[in-house]
N, C-alpha and C positions, 0 to 999 in steps of 0.2 A: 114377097120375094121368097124363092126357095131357098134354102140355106138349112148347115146342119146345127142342130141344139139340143139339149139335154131333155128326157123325157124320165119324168120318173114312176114310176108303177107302183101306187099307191097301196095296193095289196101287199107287196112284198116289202115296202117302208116300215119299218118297227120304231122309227120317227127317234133314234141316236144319237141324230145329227152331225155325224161324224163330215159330213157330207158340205156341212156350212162353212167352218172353216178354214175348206183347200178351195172353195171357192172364192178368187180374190176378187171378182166383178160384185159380190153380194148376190148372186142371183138365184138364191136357193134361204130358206126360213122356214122356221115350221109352223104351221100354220095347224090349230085344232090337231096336237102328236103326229103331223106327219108333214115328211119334207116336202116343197114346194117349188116350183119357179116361180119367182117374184115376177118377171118382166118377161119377155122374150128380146125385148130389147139391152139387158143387164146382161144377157149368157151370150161369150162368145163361142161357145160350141167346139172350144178345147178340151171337153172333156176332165178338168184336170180332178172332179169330183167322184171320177167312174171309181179309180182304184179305191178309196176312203172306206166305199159301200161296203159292210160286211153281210148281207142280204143282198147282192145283186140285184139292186132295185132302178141304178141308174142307167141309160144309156144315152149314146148318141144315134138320133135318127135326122134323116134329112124332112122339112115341111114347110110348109109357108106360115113366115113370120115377119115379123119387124127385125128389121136390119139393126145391127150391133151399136149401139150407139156410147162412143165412149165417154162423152161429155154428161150422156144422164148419169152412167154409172157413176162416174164422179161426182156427180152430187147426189146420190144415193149413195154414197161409201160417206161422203160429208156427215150425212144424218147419222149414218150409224156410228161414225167418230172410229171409222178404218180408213187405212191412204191406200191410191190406190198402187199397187204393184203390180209389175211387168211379170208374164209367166213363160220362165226359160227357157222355155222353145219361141220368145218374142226378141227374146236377147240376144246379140251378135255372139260369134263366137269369141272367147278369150286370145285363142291365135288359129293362124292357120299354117298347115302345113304342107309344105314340097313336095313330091317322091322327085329325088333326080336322079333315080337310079338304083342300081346293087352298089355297094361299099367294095370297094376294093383294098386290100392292103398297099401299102406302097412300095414302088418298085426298088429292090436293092443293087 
């Protein structure tokens, strides 16, 4: 399936790990000093490890992978003895709001 997922450019990985963990799927480890995708099925392709990179080494490209699967990730977040969490751009918003208008003063 095409879909978008993290790519990371091992050249530019200076393996920090800063990168591991903002990733709450686990889908990133360093593997021989340099960071990794574990899965393709562990990353859901939010990106939320782009900013972490102080090396610009991560991004999001679109390619053929395995589809998201959130049931392994959870039992890969098991093994490593992390739960798994929602990342808030998955969370509703807290409220929502109206416009019903300009505010008017009241009439005297």
């Amino acid at each position: 399936m095409l879909r978008k997922i993290v790519q990371i450019d091992e050249a530019k990985c200076d393996g920090c790990g800063l990168c591991i963990g903002s990733c709450a799927e686990g889908a990133i480890a360093l593997v021989d000093g340099k960071a990794r995708l574990v899965s393709d099925a562990y990353c859901d392709g939010l990106g939320a490890c782009l900013g972490e990179c102080p090396r610009d080494a991560i991004r999001v490209i679109e390619r053929e992978a395995d589809g998201f699967d959130e049931a392994a990730v959870s039992a890969h977040l098991e093994k490593l003895g992390r739960p798994l969490t929602a990342h808030p751009a998955a969370e509703p918003p807290l409220a929502t709001v109206t416009a019903i208008g300009p505010r008017h003063a009241p009439e005297e």
